[in-house]
Every structure is written in structure tokens, then in C-alpha cells.
C-alpha positions in Angstrom: -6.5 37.3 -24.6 -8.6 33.9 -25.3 -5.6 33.1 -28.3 -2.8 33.7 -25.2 -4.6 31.6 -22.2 -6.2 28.8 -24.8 -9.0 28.3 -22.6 -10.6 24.8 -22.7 -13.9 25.8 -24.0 -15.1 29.9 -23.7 -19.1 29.7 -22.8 -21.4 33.1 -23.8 -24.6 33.7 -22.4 -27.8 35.1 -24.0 -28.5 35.0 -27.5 -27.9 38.5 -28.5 -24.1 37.6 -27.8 -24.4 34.2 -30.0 -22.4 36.2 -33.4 -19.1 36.3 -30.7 -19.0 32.6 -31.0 -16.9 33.1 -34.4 -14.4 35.5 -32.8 -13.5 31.7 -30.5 -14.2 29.2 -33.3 -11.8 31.2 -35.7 -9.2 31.2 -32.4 -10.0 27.1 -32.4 -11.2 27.4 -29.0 -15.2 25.6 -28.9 -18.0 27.1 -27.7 -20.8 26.8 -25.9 -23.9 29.3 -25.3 -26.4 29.3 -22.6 -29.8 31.2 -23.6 -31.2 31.7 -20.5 -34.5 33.3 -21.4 -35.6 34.3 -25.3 -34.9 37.8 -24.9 -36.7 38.3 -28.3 -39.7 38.5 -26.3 -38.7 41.1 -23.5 -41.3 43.9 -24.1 -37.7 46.2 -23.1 -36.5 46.2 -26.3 -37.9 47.8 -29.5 -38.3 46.5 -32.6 -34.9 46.9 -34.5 -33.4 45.2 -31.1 -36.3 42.6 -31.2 -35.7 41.2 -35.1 -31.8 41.3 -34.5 -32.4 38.7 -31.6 -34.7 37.0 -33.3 -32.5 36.0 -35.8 -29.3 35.3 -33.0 -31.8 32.8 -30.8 -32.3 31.3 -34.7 -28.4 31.1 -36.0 -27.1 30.2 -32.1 -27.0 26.6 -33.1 -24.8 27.3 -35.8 -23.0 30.3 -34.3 -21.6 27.7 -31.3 -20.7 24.0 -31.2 -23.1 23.6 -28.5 -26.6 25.4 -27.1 -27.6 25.0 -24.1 -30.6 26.3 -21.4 -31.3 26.1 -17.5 -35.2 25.5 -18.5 -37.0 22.8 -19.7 -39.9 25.1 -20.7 -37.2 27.8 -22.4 -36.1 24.4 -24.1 -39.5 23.5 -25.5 -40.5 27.2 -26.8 -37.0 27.1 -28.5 -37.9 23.9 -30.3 -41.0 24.9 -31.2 -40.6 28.7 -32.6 -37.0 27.6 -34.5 -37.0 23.8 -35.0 -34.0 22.8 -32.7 -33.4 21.0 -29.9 -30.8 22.3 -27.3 -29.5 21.1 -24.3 -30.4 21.8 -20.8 -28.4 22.1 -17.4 -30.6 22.7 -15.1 -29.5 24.9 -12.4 -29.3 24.1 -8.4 -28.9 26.4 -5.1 -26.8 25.7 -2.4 -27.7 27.3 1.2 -25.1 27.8 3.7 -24.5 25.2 6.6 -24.9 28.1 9.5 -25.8 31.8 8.4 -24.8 34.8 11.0 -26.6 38.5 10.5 -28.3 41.0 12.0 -29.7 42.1 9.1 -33.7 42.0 10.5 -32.6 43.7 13.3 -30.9 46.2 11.5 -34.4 46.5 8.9 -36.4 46.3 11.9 -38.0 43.2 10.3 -39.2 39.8 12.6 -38.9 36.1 11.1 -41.9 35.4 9.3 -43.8 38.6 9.3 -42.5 39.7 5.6 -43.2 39.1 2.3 -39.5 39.1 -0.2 -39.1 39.9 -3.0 -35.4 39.7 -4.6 -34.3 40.6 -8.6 -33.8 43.8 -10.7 -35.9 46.6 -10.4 -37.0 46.9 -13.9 -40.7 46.5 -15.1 -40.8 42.9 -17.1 -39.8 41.9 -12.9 -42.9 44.0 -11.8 -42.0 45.4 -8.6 -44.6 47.8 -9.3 -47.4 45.3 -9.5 -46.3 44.3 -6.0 -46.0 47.6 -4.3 -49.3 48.6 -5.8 -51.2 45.7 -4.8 -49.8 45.4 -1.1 -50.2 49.1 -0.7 -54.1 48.0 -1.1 -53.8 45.6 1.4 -55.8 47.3 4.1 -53.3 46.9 7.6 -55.8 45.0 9.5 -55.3 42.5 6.7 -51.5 42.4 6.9 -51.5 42.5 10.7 -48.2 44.1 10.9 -46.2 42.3 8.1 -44.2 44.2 5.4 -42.9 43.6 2.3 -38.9 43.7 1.6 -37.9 44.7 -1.6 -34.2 43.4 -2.2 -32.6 44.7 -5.4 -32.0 47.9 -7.9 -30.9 48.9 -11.3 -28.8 51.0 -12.4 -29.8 52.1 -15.4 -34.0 52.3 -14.1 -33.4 55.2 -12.0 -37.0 56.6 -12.8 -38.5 53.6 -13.0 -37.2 52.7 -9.4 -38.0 56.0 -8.0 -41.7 55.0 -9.8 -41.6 52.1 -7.5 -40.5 53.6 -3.9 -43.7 56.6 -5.0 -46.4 53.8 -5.3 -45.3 52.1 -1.9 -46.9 52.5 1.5 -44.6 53.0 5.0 -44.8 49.0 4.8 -42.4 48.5 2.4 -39.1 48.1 2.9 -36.5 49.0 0.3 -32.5 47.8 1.5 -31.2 48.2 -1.5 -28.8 45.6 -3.1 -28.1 42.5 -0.4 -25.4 39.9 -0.6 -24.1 37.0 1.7 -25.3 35.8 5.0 -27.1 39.3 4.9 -29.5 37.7 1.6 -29.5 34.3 2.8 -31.1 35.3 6.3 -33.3 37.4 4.1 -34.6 34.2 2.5 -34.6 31.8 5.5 -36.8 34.1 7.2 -39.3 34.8 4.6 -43.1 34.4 6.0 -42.7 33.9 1.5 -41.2 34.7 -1.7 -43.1 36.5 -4.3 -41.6 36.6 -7.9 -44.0 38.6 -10.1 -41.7 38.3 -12.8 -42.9 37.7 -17.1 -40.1 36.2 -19.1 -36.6 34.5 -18.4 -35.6 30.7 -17.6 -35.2 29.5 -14.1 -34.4 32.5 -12.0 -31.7 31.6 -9.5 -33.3 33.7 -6.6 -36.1 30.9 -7.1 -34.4 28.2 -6.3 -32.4 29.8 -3.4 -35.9 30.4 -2.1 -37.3 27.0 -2.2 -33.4 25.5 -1.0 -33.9 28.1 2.3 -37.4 26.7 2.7 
């Protein structure tokens, strides 16, 4: 396909993908990666997986013309652990001009009386740190806020239904959320918890701090 539309550039992201940058290099097309996180370090993946992207995040500078990252701190660790600079494009967030939804009527939810929390439900995100601690929260401590838990996985069924077990009838679980339905979500956050381990700059982050 990429040797019929001769695209300008084609751009892969993670490391693990960083051995496809010969398929476009040998079509003439450059390339660029974006490692977003060192995935090396994900506690997901076991060891076999581990050394094979160990040694991708080490050959990615060669693998592509050009290596980039959205975090300075992802760009530091890089240089440190494998001896080579790369690039960073940090990303940005921009927040709709008016938003329209009913979505915390339809949650039953009130502007500023939640607590949001927005990714994949998998365990290096730790939604089940959060459920487990607000669930110890006595109510009188709470004083009638809840906690929204915006997101899913589909391949972490267990682990999700884990999750929904250890929370208490203060916990709200919508599911996935998209458009003026997430971005009401997030301008009427009391605040945003991200629990999370490993990655660069989470977008949902920044689309917290842009809504305020």
C-alpha cells in the first residue's frame, strides 16, 4: 500500500514496532518513530517480551531516520539506559469552545462532587488502587461525592470485573466516553486522579489541566 500512495514520511509508534521501519526505508519512504513510554519496563509483559524490547528501544535509532518522544523525562531515561539522544514533541490539548451534554444528569453526578478518573482499565493504570482506597473512605469523609471511572479494556475482562468487585455503591463505572460527553466529564471534575506507573505524557493529563 505505502509503495502505491508514496506517503511523505510513514511515522510508527512504540518501540516494539521499531524493526517495521526497514519494510518503509527499503520502499524509500523515511521514517520516523515516536516511543511514547519504554515499554521494556511495563511489569505486563514477561521476560522473552521484555529482552525483545529492550533491544527495539536500543536499535530504534538506527531502525528509523528519526526518534522522537512526547516526554522530556522518557527523553532523559532513554539517554541514559542506551546513550542516545532523541527528539521530543511535546504534546498539547485542545478543549472545545462551548461543550453541550447531559451526561451528569444522565450518571446522576453534580459539578464538582466527583473524583475522575479516565484511561485503560488494566493494572500498570491502577484502577484498583483507587477503588480500594476510596472504598475506605468512610461517607462522612466524602460527604456525598463519588468517584467516576471512565474507561475499559478489552482484553482485561477479569481484571476489570476485579475492579467493579472491590468498589463501593460510590463508584461510578460508564464505560468508554467520547466527545462533548468526556469533555463535560472533565470540566466538571471536583479533580482528576491518574494513579498510573509507566508511560510518557498521558493525553488525558493534559485534557485535564486544559478543562481546568
Amino acid at each position: 500500500c505505502a509503495r502505491r500512495v508514496r506517503p511523505d514520511v510513514a511515522l510508527f509508534f512504540i518501540a516494539g514496532n521499531s524493526p517495521l521501519c526497514l519494510i518503509a526505508r527499503a520502499a524509500g519512504i523515511p521514517t520516523a518513530i515516536n516511543i511514547d513510554g519504554l515499554d521494556s519496563d511495563r511489569e505486563k509483559w514477561n521476560r522473552p517480551a521484555k529482552a525483545y524490547l529492550r533491544v527495539a528501544e536500543r536499535l530504534a535509532p538506527r531502525l528509523a531516520d528519526r526518534v522522537i518522544t512526547d516526554s522530556n523525562a522518557v527523553a532523559h531515561l532513554y539517554e541514559r539506559r542506551y546513550g542516545r539522544r532523541i527528539g521530543v514533541i511535546p504534546y498539547g490539548a485542545d478543549v472545545p469552545d462551548h461543550v453541550r451534554s447531559d451526561v451528569l444528569e444522565r450518571l446522576d453526578l453534580e459539578p464538582r462532587r466527583y473524583v475522575l478518573f479516565v484511561g485503560r482499565l488494566e493494572p500498570e493504570n491502577n484502577p484498583h488502587l483507587l477503588v480500594e482506597a476510596w472504598a475506605r473512605l468512610p461517607t462522612r469523609r466524602t460527604r456525598g461525592m463519588k468517584l467516576v471511572v471512565v474507561g475499559g479494556a478489552p482484553y482485561a475482562s477479569d481484571y476489570i470485573e476485579r475492579v467493579r468487585r472491590a468498589a463501593d455503591p460510590r463508584v461510578v463505572f460508564p464505560g468508554y466516553v467520547f466527545g462533548p460527553d468526556y469533555w463535560q466529564l472533565q470540566q466538571n471534575a471536583y479533580l482528576f486522579c491518574a494513579p498510573t506507573e509507566v508511560g510518557g505524557t498521558h493525553p488525558v493529563i493534559l485534557e485535564a489541566l486544559a478543562a481546568g
